[in-house]
VEXPA-571720 format. One record per residue: residue in three letters; x, y, z of N, C-alpha, C, CB in turn. Coordinates in steps of 0.001 Angstrom, whole numbers, padded with zeros to 6 digits, always signed. Glycine has a CB too. Layout:
ALAXYZXYZXYZXYZ;...
This chain:
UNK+102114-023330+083851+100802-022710+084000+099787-023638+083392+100745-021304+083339;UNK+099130-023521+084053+097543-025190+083934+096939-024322+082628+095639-025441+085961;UNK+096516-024644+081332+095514-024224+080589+094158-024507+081338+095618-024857+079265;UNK+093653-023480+080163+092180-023469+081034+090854-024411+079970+091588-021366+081287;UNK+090205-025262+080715+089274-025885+079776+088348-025648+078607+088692-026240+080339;UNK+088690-025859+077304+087621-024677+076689+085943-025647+076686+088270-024082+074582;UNK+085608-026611+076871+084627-026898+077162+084006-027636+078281+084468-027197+076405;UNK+082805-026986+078499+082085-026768+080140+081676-028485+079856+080292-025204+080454;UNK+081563-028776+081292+080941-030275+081074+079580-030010+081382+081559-031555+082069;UNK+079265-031301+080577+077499-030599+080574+076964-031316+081810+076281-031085+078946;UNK+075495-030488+081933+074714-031009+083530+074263-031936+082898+073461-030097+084493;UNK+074527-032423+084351+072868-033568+083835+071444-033255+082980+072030-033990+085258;UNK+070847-032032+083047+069688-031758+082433+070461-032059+080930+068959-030147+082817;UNK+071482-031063+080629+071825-031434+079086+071744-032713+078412+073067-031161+078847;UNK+072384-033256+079601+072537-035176+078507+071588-035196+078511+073154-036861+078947;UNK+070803-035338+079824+068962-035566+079310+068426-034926+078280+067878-035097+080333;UNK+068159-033809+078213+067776-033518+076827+068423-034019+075507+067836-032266+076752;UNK+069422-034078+075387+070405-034504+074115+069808-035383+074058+071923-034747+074074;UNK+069390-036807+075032+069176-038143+075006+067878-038056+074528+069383-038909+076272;UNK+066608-037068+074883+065573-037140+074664+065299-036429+073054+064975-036629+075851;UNK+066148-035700+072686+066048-035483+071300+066072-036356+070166+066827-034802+071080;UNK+067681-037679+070515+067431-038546+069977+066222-039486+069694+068094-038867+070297;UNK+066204-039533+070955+065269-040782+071076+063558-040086+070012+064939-041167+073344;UNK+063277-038796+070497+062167-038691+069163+062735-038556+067918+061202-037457+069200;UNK+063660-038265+067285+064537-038701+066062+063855-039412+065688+065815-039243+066107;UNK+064376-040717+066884+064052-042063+066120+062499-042647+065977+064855-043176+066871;UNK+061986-042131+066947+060413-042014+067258+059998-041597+065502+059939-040488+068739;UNK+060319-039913+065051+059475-039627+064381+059975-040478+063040+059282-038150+064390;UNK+061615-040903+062522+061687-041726+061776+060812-043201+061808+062857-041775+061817;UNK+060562-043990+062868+060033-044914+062922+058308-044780+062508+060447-045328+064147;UNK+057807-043367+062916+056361-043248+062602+056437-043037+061146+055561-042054+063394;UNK+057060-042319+060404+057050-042135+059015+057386-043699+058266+058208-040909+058656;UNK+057886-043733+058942+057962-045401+057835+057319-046242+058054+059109-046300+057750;UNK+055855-046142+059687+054982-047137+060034+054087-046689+058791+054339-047132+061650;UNK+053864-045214+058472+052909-044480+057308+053201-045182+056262+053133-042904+056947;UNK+054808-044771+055632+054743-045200+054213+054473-046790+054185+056160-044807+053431;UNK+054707-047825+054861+054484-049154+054879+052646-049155+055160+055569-049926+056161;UNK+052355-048489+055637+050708-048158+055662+049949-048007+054413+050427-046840+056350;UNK+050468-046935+054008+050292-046228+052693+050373-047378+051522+051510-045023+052495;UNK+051561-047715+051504+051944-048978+050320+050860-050134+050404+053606-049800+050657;UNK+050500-050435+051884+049907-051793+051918+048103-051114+051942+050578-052905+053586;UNK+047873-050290+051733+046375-049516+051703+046816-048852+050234+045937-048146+053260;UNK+046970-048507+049997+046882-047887+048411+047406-048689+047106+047762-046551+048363;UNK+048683-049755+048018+049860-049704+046674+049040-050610+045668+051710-050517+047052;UNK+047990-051595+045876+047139-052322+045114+046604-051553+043854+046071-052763+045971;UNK+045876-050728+044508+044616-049867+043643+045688-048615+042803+043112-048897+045064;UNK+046573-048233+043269+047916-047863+041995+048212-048463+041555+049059-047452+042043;UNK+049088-049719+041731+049326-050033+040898+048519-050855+039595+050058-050340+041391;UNK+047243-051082+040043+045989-051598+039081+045570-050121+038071+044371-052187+040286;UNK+046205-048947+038608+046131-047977+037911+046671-047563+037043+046120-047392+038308;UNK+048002-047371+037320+049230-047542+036280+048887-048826+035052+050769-048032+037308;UNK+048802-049839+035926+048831-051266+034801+047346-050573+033770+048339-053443+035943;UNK+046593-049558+034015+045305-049497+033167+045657-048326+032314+043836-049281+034038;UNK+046128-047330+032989+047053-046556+031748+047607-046683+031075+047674-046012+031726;UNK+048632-047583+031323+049830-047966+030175+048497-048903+029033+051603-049365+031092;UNK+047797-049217+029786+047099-050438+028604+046403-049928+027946+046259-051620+028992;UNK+045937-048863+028678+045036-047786+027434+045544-046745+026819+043881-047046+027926;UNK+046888-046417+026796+047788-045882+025822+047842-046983+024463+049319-045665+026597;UNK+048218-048273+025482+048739-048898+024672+048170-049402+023349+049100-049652+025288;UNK+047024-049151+024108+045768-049878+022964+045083-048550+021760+044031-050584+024225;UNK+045362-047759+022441+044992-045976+021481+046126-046165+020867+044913-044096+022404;UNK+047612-046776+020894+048516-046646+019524+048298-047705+018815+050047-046546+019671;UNK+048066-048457+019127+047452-049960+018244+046160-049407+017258+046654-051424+019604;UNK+045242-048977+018246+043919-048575+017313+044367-046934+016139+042307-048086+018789;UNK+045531-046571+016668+045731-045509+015918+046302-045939+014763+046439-044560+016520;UNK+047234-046999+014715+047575-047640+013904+047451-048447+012778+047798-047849+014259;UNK+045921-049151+013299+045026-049701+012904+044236-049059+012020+044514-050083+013745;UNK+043757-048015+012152+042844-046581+011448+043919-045999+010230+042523-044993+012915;UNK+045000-045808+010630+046122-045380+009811+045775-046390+008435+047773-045656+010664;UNK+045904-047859+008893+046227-049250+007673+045264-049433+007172+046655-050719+008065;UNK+043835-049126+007891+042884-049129+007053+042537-047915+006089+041937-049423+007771;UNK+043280-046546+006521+043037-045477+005873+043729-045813+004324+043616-044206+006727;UNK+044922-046238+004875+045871-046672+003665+045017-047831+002366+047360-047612+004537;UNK+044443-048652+003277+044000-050021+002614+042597-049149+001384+043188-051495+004248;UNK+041911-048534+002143+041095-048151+001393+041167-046770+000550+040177-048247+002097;UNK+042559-046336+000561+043046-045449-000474+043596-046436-002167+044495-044561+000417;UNK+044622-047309-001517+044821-048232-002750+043605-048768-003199+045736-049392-002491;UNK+042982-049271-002431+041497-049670-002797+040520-048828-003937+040738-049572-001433;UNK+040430-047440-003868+039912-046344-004403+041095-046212-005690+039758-045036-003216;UNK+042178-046448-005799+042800-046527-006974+042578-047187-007675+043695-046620-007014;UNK+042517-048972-007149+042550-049464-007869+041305-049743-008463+043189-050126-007594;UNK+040041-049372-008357+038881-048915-008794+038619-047834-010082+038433-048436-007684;UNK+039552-046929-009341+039695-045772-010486+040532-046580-011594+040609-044210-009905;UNK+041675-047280-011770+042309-047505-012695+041704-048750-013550+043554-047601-012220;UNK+040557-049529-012754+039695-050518-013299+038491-049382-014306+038915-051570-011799;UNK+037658-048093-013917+036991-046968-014955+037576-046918-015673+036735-045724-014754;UNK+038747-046204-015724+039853-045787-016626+040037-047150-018112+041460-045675-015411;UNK+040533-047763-017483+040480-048910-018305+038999-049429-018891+041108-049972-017482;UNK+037823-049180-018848+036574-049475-019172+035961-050524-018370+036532-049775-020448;UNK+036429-050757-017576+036057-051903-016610+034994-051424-015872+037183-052375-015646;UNK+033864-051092-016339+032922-050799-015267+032511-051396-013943+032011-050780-015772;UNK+032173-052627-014534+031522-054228-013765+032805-054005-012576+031668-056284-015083;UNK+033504-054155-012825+035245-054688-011989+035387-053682-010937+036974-054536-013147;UNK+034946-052550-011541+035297-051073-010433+034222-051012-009554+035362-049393-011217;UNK+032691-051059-010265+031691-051111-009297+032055-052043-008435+030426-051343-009767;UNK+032357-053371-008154+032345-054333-007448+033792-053751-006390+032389-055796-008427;UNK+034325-053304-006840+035502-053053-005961+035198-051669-004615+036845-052578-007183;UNK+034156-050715-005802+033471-049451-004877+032407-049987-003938+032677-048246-005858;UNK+032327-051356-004264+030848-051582-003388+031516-052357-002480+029372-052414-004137;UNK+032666-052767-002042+033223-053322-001333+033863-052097-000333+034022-054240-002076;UNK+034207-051052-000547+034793-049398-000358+033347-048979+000619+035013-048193-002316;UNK+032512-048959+000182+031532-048256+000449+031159-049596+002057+030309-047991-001187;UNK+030675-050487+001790+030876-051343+002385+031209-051737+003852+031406-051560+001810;UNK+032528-051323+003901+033506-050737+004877+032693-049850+005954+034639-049808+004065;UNK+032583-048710+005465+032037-048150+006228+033092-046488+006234+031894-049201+007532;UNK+033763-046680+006201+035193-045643+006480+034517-044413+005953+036889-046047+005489;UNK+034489-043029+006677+033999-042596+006173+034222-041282+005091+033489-042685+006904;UNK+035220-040952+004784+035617-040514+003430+035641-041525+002031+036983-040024+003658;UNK+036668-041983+002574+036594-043245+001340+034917-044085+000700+037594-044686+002181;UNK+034023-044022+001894+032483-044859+001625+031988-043614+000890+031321-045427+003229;UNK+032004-042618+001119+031241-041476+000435+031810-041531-001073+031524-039900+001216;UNK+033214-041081-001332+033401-041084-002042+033337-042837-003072+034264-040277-001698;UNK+033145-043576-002372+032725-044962-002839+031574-044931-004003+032160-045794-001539;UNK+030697-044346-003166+029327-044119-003734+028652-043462-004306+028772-044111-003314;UNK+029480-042060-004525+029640-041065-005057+030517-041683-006410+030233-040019-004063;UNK+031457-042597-007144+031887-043398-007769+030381-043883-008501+032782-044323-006903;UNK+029946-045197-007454+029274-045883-007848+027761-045605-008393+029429-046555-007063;UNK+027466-044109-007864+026151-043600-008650+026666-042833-010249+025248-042265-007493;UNK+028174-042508-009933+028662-042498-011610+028069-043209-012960+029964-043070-011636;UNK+028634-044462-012297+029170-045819-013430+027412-046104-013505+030554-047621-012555;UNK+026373-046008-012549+024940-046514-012864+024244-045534-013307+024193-047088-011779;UNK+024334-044037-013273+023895-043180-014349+024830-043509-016148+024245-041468-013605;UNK+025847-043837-016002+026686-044504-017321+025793-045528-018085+028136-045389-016809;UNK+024989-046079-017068+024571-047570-017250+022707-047433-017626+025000-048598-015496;UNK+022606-046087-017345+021350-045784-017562+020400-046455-015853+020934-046621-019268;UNK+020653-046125-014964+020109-046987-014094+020048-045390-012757+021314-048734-013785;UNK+018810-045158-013425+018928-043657-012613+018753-043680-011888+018445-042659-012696;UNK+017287-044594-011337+016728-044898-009984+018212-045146-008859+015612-046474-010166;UNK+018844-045987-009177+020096-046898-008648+021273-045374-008249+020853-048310-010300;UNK+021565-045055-009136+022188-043192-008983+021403-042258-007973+021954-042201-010634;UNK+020272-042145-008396+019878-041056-007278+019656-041798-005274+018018-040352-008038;UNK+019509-043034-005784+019261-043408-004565+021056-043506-003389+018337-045012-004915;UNK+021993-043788-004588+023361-043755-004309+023965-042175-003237+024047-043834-005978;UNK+023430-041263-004503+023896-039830-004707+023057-039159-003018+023123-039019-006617;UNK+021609-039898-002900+021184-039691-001639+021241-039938-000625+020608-039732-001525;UNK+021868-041217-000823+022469-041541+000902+024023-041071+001251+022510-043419+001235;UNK+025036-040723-000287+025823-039340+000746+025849-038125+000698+027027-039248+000823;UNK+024282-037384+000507+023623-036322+000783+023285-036812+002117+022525-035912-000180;UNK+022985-037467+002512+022343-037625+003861+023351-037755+004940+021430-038840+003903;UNK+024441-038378+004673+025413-039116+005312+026635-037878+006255+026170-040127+003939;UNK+025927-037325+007602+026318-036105+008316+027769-036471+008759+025289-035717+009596;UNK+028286-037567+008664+029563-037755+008738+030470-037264+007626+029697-038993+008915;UNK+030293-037052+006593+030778-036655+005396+031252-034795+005219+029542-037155+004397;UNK+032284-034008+004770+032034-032807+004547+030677-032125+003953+032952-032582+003893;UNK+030380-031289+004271+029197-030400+004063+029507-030442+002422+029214-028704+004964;UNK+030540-029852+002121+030591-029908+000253+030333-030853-000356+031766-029728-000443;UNK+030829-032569+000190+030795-033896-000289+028958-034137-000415+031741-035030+000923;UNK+028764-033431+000445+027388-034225+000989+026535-033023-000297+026853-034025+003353;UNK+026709-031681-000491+026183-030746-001470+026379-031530-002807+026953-029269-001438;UNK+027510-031922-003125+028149-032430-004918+027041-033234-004898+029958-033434-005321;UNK+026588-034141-003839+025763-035391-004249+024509-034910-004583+025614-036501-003157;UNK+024092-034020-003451+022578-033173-003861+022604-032583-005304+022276-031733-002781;UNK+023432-032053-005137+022996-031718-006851+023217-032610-007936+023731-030549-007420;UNK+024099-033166-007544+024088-034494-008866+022714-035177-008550+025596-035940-008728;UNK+022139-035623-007094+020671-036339-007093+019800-035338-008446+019746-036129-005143;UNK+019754-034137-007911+018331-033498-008194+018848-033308-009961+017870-031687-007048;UNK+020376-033525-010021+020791-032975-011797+019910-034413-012203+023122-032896-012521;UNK+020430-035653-011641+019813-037290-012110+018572-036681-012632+019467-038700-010691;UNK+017835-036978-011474+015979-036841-011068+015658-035741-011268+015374-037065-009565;UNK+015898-034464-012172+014871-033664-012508+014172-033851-013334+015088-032751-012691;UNK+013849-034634-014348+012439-034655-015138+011351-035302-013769+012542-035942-016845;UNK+011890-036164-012969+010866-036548-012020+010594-035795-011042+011069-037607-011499;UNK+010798-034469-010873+010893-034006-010075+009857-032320-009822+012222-034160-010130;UNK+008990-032558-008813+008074-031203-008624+009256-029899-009246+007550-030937-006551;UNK+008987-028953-009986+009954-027858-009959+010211-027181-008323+009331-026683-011045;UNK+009048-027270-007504+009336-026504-006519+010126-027019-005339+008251-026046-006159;UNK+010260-028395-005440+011069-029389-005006+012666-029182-005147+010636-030537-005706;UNK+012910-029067-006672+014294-028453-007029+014592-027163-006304+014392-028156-008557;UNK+013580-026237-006327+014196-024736-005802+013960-025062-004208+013180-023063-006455;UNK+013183-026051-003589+013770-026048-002377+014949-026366-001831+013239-026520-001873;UNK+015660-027655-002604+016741-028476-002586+017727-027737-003340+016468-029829-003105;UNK+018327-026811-004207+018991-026369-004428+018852-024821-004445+019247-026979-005179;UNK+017928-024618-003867+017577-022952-003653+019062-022245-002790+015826-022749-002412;UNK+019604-023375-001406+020432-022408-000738+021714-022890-001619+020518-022522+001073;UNK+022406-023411-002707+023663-023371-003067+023279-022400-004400+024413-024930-003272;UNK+022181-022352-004556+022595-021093-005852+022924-019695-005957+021672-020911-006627;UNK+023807-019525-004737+024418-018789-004720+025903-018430-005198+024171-018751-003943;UNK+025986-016959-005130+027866-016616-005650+029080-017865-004597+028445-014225-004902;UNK+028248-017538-003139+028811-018198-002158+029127-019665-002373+028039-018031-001126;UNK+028265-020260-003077+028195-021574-002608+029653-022301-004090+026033-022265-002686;UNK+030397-023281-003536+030994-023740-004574+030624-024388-006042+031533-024384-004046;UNK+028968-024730-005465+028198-025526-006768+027278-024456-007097+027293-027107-006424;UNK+027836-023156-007322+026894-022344-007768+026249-022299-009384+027460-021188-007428;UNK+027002-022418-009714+027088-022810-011508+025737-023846-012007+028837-023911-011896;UNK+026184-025410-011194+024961-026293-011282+024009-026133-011346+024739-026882-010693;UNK+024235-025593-009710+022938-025730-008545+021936-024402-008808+023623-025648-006658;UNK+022618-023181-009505+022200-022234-010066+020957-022424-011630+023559-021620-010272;UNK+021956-023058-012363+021215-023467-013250+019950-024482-013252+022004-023804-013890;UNK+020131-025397-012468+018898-026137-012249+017706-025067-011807+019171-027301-011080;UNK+018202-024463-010755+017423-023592-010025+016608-022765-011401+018472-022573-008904;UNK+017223-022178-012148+016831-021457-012994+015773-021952-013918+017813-021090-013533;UNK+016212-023484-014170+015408-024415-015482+013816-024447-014509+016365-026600-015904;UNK+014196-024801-013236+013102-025135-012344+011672-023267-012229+014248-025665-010429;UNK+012668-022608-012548+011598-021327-012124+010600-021108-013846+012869-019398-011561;UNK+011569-021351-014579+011382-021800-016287+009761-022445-016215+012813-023330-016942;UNK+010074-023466-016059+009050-024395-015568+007741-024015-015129+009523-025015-014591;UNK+008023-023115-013950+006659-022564-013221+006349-020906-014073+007030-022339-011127;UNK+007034-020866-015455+006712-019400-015753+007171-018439-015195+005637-019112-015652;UNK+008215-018860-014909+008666-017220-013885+010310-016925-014553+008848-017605-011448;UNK+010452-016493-015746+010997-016292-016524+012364-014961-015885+009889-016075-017576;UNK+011105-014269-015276+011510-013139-014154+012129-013141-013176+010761-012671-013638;UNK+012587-014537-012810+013648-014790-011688+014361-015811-012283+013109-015216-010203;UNK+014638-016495-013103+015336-017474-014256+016511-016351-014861+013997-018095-015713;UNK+016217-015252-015293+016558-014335-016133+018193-013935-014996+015063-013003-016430;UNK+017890-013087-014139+019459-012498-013453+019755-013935-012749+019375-010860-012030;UNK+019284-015275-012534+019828-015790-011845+021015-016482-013344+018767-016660-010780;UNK+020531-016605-013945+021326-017217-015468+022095-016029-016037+020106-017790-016850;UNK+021955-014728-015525+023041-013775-015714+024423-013842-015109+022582-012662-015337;UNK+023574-013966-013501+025010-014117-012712+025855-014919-012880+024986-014300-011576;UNK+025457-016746-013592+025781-017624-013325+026976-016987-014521+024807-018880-013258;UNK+026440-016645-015450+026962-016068-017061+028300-014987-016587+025361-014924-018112;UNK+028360-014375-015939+028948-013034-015761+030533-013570-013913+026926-011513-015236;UNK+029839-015098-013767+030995-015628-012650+031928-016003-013197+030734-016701-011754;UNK+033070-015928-012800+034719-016031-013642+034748-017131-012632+036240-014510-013611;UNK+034020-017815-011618+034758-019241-010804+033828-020104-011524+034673-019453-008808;UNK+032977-020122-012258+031915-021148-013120+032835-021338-014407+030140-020369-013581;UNK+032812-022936-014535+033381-022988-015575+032694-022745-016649+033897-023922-015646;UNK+033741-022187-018131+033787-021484-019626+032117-022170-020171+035537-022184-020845;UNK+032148-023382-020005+031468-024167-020821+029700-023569-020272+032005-025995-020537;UNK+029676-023610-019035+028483-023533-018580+027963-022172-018605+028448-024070-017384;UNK+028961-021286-018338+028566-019456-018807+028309-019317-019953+029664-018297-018695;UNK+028701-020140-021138+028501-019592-022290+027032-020229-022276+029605-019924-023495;UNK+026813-021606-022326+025344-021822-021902+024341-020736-021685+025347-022469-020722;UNK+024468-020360-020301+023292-019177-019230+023828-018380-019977+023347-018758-017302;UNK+024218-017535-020818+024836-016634-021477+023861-016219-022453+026068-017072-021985;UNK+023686-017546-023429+022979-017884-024505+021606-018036-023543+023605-019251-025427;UNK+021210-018393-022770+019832-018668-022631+019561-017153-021555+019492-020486-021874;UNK+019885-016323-021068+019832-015596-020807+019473-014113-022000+020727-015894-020119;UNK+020479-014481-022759+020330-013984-024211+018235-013763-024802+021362-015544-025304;UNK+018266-014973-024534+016986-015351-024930+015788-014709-024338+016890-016631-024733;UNK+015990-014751-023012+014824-014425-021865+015004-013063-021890+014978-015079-020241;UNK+015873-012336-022812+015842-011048-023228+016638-010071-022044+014269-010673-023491;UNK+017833-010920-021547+018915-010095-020480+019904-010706-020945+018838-010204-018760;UNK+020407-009264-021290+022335-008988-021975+022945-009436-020744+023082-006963-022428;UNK+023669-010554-021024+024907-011532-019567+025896-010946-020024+025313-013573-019479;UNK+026563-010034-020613+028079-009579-021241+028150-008391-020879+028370-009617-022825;UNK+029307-008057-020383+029562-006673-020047+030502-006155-020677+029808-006445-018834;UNK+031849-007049-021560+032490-006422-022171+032564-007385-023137+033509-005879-021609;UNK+032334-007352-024687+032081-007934-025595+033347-008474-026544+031219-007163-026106;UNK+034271-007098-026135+035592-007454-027102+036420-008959-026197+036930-005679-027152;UNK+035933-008522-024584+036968-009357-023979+036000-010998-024146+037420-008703-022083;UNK+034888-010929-024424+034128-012164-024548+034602-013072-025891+032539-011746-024636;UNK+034395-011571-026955+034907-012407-028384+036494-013023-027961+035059-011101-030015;UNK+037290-012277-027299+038697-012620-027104+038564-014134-026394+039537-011399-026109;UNK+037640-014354-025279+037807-015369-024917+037393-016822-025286+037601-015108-024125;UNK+036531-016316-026741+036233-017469-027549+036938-017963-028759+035101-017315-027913;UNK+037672-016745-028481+038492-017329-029840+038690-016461-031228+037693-018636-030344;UNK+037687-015409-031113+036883-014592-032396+037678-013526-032679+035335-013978-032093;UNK+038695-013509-033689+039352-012164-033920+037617-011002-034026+040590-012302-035800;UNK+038369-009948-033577+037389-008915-033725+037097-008231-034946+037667-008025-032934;UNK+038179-008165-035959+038265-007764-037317+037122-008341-038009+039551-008165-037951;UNK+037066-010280-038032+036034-010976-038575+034943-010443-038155+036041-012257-038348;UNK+034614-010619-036561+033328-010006-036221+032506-008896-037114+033581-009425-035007;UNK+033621-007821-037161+033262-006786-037414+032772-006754-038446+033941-006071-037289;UNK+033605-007602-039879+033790-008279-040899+032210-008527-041449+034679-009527-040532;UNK+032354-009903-039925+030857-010548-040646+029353-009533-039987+030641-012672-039961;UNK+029730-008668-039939+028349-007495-039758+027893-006910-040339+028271-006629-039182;UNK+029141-006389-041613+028827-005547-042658+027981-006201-043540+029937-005069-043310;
């Protein structure tokens, strides 16, 4: 018995089509690779001039990062070895080393450079030379807001005998506050300055508060304490804990009253 064929032979239309399928196969492979060879020879220039500009400007932001790093470093030892030239009495030696700091330009390290160097020339009696120091990193908006305050008030602490009183309470009017970190100072000047113009009447609670702040240091409350005392406003609110914190058994006190 003849088996029976399991596949039909194809018509002619079939091969034709089969044949014509290939053949765009190869058609649409051949157009895609006329593109990408298109593409490469129209673009591949201006990429790859792109790539080569990225990598170079990475490359050059870790260099310059690096760079900023060694100088951060350079002018930290620098600032030591300045400090350890004060320390040692070396005035002359340290100034010359801060004025080289400052110099630079860098801008933590230059502030604090000069902020140094209006030190050692108020030391030196050379006030003009200090306040003019203390004012250019008051001025200097690159600097922290606090860095740039310490200097203001050290200027106006320098230069207050030369100085209008109303000048002082403009310039230290907004840190004499609880808020401000140089309240203590910047408070007290404020206060000497209202002194000045007779106004005893706003001198008085501002030299209370300063008296009655536990973040002002010991030395300067007992000060506004005592001169508050004076202008005829009690700065003490609890007396035993005041004597306690000076030192004063209370027995003596009591002692030396009788």
């Amino acid at each position: 018995m003849a088996s029976t064929p399991t596949d039909t032979p194809r018509s002619p239309n079939d091969r034709k089509s089969a044949s014509d399928d290939v053949f765009m196969r190869e058609v649409d492979e051949a157009v895609r690779q006329d593109e990408v060879a298109t593409f490469v020879k129209r673009f591949g220039l201006p990429i790859g001039v792109a790539v080569v500009l990225v990598l170079a400007a990475f490359g050059g932001w870790l260099i310059w990062s690096g760079q900023q790093e060694s100088k951060l470093e350079e002018s930290s030892e620098q600032l030591i070895t300045a400090l350890d030239e004060l320390e040692a009495g070396n005035a002359d030696a340290a100034n010359e080393k801060l004025a080289a700091i400052a110099a630079a330009g860098g801008k933590g390290s230059a502030g604090m450079a000069r902020l140094l160097q209006a030190g050692i020339a108020l030391g030196q009696n050379k006030t003009e030379e200090a306040v003019g120091l203390y004012g250019q990193v008051a001025n200097d908006s690159s600097l922290p807001q606090e860095v740039r305050d310490l200097a203001k008030v050290r200027m106006v602490s320098a230069n207050f005998d030369n100085m209008e009183s109303q000048a002082v309470i403009d310039q230290l009017g907004p840190l004499a506050t609880a808020e401000s970190p140089w309240f203590g100072s910047a408070g007290e000047l404020v206060a000497f300055a209202y002194l000045a113009q007779n106004k005893p009447d706003q001198a008085g609670p501002l030299l209370v508060a300063i008296a009655k702040n536990e973040d002002v240091p010991e030395s300067l409350r007992s000060r506004t304490r005592q001169l508050a005392g004076l202008l005829g406003h009690d700065a003490v609110d609890d007396v035993d804990a005041m004597l306690e914190e000076l030192g004063t058994p209370q027995g003596a006190q009591a002692g030396g009253a009788q």
